[in-house]
C-alpha positions in Angstrom: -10.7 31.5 -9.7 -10.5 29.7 -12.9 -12.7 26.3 -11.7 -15.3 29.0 -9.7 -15.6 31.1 -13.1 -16.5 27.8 -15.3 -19.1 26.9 -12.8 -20.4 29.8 -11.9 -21.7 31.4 -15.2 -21.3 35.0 -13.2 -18.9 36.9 -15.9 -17.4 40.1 -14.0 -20.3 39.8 -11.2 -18.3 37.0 -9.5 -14.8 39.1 -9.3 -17.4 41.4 -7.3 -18.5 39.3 -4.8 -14.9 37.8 -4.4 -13.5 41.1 -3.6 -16.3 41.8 -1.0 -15.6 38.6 0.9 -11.8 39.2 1.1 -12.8 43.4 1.6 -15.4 41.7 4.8 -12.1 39.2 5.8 -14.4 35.7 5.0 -12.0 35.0 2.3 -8.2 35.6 1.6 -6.6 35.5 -1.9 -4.0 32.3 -1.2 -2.4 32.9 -4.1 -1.5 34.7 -7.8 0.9 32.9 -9.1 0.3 30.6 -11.1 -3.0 31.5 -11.1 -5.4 33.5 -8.6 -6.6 31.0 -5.5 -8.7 31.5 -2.4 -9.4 30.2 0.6 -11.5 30.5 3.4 -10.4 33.1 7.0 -11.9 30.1 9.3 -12.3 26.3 8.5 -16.0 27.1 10.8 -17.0 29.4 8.0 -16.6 27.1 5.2 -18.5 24.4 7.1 -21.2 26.8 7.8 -21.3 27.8 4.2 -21.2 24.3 2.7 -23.9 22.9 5.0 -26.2 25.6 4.3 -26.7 23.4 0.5 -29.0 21.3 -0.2 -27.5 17.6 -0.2 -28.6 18.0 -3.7 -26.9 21.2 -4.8 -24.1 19.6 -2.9 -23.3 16.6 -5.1 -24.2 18.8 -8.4 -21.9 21.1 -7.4 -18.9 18.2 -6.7 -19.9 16.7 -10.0 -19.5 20.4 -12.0 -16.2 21.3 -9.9 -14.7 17.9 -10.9 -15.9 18.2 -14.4 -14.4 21.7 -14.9 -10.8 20.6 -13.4 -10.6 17.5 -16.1 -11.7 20.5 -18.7 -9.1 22.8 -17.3 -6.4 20.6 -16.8 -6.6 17.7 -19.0 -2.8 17.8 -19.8 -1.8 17.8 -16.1 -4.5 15.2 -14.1 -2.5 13.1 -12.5 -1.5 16.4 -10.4 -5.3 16.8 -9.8 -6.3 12.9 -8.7 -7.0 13.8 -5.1 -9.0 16.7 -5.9 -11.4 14.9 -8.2 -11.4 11.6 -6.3 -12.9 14.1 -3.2 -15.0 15.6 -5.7 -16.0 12.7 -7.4 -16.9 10.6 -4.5 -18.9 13.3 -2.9 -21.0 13.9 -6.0 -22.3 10.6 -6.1 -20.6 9.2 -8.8 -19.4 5.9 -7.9 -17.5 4.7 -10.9 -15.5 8.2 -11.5 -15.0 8.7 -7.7 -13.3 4.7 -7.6 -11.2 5.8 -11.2 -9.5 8.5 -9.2 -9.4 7.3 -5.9 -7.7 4.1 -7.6 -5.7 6.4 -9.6 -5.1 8.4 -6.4 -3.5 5.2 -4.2 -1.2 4.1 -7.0 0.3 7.9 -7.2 0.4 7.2 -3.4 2.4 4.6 -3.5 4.9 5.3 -6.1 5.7 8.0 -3.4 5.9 5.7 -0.9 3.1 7.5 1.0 1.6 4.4 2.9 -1.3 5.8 4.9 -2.5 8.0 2.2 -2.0 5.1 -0.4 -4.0 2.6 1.7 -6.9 5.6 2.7 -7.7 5.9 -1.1 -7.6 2.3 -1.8 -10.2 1.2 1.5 -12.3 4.4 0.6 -12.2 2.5 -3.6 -13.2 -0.9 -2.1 -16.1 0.4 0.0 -17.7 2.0 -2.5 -16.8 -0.8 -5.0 -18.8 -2.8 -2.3 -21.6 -1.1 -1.9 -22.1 -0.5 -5.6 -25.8 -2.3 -7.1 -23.5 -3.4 -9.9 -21.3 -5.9 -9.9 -17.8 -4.4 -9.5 -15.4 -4.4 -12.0 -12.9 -7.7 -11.7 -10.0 -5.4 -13.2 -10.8 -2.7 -11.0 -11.3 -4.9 -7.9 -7.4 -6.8 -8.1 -5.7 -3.0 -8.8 -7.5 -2.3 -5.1 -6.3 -5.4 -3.6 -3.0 -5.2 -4.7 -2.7 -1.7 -4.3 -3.4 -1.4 -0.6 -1.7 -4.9 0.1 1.7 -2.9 0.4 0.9 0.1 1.9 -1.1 -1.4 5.1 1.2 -4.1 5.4 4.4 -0.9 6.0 1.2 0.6 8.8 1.7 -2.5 10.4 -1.5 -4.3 9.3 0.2 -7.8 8.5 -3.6 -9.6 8.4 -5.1 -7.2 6.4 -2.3 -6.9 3.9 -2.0 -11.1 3.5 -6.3 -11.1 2.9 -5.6 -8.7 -0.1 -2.5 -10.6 -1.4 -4.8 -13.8 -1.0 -8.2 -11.8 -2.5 -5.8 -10.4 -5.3 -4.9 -14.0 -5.9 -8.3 -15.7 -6.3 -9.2 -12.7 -8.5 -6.4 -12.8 -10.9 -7.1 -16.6 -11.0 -10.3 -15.9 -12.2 -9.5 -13.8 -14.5 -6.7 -16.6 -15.9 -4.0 -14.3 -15.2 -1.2 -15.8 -14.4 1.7 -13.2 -14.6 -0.5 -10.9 -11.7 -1.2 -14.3 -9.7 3.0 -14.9 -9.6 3.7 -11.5 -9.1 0.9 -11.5 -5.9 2.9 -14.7 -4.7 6.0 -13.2 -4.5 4.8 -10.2 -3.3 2.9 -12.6 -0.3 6.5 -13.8 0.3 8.8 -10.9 0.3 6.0 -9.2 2.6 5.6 -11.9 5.0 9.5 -13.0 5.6 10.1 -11.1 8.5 6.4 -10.9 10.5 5.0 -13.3 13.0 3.1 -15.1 9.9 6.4 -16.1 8.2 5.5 -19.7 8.6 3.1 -18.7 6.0 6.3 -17.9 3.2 7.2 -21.8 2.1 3.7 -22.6 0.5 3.9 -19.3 -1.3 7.0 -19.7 -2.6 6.4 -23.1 -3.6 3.0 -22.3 -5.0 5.0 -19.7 -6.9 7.9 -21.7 -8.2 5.2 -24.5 -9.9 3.1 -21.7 -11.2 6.6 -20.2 -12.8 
């Protein structure tokens, strides 16, 4: 209720109309505590509702919503980096929607929530990508390292060694040389017990000159 009151500049008008949709049974009130919450009777209505905007009013509307929650809950964003990612992304704003969605995989992965972790991270490096301006070196080898774990526990053993390897060339690049060792060891530890473990020597021995 909070995020639709910011956006919608309605005042009492809007606690109105949300009490006629839940009186009519398009919405329900999902929660009070710790603060009021709807949500939609039927996932059809929602879709009917959302497609009925403009692509336009779409993506200002994703870029208000996601501006309002950082407003609202500046203290407490790192609960919120899913949310604004989606919102973010869907707004059109490529840099913000890759901040989150980066920021998104990593809280992924600290909770050891692999298919999640390597979703945000793939959905970072396409639009990084597709960008017109050159993405950010920085930003690029937190994506490659990021996912390299998490699709390597899905099973993707190929896909995890190319972002070790990319994550390599770009820390390289960058000269640095405590991410390269750490991407090395990573390669190794990763690799140990898969069908490319013929691989694990040259790393570790790439590793134990760099060191």
């Amino acid at each position: 209720y909070r995020i639709l009151r910011s956006i919608m500049e309605l005042g009492d008008e809007l606690r109105t109309h949300l009490t006629n949709l839940v009186g009519i049974e398009v919405l329900y009130e999902k929660a009070l505590y710790p603060e009021l919450e709807y949500i939609f009777k039927h996932a059809l209505t929602q879709e009917v509702a959302y497609e009925s905007l403009l692509k336009q009013r779409r993506r200002e509307i994703h870029g208000r919503i996601a501006k309002t929650i950082e407003e609202l809950y500046a203290g407490a964003l790192e609960e919120h980096y899913e949310v604004l990612a989606h919102h973010w992304e869907l707004s059109g704003s490529t840099d913000r929607a890759i901040e989150y969605l980066v920021l998104a995989g990593e809280k992924a992965n600290r909770s050891q929530a692999a298919s999640a972790a390597a979703d945000f991270f793939t959905r970072a490096l396409a639009l990084a990508e597709k960008s017109p301006r050159p993405p950010d070196d920085d930003v690029l080898l937190r994506i490659r390292i990021g996912r390299a774990t998490p699709v390597h526990a899905l099973g993707r053993i190929d896909q995890s060694l190319e972002d070790h390897e990319e994550a390599i060339r770009l820390a390289r690049k960058k000269g640095d040389q405590k991410a390269v060792l750490n991407c090395l060891s990573g390669i190794a530890a990763l690799l140990w017990n898969t069908p490319l473990k013929d691989k694990v020597p040259e790393y570790i021995e790439q590793g134990m000159q760099l060191a």
